[in-house]
Chimera marker file (.cmm) of the C-alpha trace (Angstrom):
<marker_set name="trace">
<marker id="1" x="-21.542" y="24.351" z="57.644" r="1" g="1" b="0" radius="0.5"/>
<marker id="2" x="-22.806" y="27.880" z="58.764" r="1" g="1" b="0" radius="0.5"/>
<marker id="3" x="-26.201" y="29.229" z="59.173" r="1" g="1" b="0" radius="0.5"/>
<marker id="4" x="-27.176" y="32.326" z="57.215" r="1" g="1" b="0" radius="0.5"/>
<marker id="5" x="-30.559" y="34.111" z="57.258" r="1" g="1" b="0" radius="0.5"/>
<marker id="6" x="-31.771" y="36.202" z="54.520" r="1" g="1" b="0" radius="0.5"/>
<marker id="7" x="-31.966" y="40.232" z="55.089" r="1" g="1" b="0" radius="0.5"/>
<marker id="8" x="-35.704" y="40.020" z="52.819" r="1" g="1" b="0" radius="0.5"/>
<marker id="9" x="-37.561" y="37.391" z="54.465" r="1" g="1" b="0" radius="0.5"/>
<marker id="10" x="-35.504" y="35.989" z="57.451" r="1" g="1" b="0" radius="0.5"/>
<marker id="11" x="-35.073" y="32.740" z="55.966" r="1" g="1" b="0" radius="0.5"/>
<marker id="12" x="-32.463" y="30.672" z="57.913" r="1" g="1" b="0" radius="0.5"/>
<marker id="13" x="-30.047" y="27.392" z="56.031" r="1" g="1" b="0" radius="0.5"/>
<marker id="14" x="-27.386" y="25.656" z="56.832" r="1" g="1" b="0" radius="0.5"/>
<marker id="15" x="-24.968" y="26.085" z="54.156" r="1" g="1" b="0" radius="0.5"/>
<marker id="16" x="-20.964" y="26.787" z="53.523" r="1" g="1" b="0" radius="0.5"/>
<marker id="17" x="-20.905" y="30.336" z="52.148" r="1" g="1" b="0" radius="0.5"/>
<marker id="18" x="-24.676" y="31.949" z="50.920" r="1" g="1" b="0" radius="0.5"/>
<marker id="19" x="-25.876" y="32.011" z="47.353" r="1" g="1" b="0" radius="0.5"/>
<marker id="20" x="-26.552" y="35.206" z="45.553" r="1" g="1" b="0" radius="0.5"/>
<marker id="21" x="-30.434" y="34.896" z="45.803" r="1" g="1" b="0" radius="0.5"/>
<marker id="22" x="-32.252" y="32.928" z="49.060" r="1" g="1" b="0" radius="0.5"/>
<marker id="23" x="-33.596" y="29.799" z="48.586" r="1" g="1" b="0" radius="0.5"/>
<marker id="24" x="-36.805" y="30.794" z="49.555" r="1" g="1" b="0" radius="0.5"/>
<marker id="25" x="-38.127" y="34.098" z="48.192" r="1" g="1" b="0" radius="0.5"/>
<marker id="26" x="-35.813" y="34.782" z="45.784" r="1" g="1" b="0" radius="0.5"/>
<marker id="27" x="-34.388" y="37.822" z="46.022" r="1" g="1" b="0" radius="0.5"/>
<marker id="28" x="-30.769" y="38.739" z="45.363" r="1" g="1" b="0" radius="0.5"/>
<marker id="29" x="-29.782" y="39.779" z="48.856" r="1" g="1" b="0" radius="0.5"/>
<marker id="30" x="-27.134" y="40.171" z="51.230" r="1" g="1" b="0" radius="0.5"/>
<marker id="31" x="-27.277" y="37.378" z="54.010" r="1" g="1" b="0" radius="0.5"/>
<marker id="32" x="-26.545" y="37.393" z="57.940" r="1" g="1" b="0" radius="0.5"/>
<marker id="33" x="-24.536" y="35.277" z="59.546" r="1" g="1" b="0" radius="0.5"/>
<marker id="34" x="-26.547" y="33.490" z="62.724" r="1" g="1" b="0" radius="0.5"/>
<marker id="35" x="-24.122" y="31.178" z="64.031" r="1" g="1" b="0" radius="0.5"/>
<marker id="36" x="-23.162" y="30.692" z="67.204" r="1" g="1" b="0" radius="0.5"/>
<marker id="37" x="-19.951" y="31.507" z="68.490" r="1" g="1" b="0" radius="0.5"/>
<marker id="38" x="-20.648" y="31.795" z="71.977" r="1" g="1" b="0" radius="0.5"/>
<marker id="39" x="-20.947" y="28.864" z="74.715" r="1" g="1" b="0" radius="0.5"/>
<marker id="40" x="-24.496" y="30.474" z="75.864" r="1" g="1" b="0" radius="0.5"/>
<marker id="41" x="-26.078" y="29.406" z="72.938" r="1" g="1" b="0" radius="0.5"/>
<marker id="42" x="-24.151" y="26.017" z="72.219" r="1" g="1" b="0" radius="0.5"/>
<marker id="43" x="-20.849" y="26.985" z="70.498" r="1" g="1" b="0" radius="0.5"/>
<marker id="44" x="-20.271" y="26.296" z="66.941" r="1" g="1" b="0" radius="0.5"/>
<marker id="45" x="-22.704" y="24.405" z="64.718" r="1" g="1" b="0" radius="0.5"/>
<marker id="46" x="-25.465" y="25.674" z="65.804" r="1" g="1" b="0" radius="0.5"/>
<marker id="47" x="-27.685" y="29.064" z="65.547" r="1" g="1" b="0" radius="0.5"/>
<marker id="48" x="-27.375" y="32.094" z="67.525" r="1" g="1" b="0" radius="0.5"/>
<marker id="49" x="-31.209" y="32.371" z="68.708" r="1" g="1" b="0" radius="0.5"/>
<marker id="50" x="-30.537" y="35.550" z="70.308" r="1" g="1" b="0" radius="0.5"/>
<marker id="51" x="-29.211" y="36.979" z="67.401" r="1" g="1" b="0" radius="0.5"/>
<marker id="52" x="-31.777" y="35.823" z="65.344" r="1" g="1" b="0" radius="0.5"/>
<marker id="53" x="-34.440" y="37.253" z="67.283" r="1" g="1" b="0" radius="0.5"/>
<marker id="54" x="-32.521" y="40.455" z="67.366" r="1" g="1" b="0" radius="0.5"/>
<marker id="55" x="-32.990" y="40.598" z="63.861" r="1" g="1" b="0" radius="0.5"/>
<marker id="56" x="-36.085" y="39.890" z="63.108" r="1" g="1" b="0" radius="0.5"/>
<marker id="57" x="-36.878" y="42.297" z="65.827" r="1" g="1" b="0" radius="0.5"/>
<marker id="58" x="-35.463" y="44.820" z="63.653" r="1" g="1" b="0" radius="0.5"/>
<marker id="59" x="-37.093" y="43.412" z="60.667" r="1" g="1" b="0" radius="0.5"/>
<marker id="60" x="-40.391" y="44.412" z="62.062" r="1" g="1" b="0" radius="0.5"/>
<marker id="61" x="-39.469" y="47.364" z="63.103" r="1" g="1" b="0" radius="0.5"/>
<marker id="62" x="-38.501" y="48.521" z="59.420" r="1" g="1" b="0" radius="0.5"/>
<marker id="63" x="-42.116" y="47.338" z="58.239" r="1" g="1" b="0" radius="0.5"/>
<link id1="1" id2="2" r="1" g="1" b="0" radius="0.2"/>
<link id1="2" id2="3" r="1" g="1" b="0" radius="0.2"/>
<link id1="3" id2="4" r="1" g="1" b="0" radius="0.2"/>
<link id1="4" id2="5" r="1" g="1" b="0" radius="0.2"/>
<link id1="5" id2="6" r="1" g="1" b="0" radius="0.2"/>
<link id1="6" id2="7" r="1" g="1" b="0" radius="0.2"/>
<link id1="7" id2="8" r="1" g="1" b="0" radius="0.2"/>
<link id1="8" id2="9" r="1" g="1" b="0" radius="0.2"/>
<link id1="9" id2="10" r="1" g="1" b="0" radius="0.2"/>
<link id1="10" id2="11" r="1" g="1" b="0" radius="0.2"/>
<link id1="11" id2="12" r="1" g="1" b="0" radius="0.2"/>
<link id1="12" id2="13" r="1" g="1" b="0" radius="0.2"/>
<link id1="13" id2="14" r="1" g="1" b="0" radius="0.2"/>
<link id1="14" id2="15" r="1" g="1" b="0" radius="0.2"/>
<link id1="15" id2="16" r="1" g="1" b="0" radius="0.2"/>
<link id1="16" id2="17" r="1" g="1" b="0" radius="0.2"/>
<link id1="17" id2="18" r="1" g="1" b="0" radius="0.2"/>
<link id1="18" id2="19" r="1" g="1" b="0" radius="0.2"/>
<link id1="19" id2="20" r="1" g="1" b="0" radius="0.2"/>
<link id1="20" id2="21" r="1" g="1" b="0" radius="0.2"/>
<link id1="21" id2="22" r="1" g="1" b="0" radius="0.2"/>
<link id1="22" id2="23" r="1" g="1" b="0" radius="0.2"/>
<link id1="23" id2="24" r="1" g="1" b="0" radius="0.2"/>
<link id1="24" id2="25" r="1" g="1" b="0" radius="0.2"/>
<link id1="25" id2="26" r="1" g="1" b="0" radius="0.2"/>
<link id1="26" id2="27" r="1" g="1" b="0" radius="0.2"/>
<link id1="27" id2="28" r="1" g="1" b="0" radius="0.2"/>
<link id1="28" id2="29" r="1" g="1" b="0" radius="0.2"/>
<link id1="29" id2="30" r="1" g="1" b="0" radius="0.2"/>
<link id1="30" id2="31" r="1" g="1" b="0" radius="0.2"/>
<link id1="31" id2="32" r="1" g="1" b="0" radius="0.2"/>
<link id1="32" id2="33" r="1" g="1" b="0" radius="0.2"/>
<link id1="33" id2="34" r="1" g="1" b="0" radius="0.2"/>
<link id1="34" id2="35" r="1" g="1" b="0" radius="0.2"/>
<link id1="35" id2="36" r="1" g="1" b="0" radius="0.2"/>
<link id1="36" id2="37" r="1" g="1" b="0" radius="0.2"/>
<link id1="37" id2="38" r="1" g="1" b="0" radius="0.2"/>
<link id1="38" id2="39" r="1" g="1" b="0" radius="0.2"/>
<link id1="39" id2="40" r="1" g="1" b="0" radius="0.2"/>
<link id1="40" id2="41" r="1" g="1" b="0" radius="0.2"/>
<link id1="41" id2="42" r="1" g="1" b="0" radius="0.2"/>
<link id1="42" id2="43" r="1" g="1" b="0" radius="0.2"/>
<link id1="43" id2="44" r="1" g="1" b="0" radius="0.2"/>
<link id1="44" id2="45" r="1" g="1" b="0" radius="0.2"/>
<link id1="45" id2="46" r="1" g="1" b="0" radius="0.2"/>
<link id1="46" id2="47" r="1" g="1" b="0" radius="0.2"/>
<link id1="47" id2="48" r="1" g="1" b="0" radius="0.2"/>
<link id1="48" id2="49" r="1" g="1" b="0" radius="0.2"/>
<link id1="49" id2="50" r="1" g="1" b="0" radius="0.2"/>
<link id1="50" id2="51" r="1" g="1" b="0" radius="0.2"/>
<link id1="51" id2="52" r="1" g="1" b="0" radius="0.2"/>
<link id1="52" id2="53" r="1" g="1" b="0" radius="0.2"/>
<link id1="53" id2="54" r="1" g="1" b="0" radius="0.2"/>
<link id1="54" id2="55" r="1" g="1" b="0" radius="0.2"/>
<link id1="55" id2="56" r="1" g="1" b="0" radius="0.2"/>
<link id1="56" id2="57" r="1" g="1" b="0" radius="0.2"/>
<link id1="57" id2="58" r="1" g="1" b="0" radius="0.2"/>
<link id1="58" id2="59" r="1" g="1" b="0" radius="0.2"/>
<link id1="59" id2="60" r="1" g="1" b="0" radius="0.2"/>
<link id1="60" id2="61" r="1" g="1" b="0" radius="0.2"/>
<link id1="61" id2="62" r="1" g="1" b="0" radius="0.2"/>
<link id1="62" id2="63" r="1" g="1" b="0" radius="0.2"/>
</marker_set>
């Protein structure tokens, strides 16, 4: 399974390939993928913290 995050509302879940809307607000969206592929954050199956901070850095920084 692979961890996505939505690009509206930062939303993270655990799922094979992302949906056209997010599960949580709604909107039709374009997802992120925040796994981790690194060993610094615990290899696969689990999420990339860094990168998710990274991004919702940049989320408020486009608010």
């Amino acid at each position: 399974m692979n961890y996505w995050s939505c690009r509206e509302c930062s939303y993270v879940f655990q799922v094979e390939s992302p949906p056209e809307s997010c599960p949580s607000c709604g909107a039709k969206c374009t997802f992120r993928d925040v796994n981790c592929y690194i060993p610094e954050c615990g290899g696969p199956d689990n999420i990339d913290y860094g990168l998710l901070g990274q991004i919702l850095s940049q989320n408020k920084e486009e608010e």
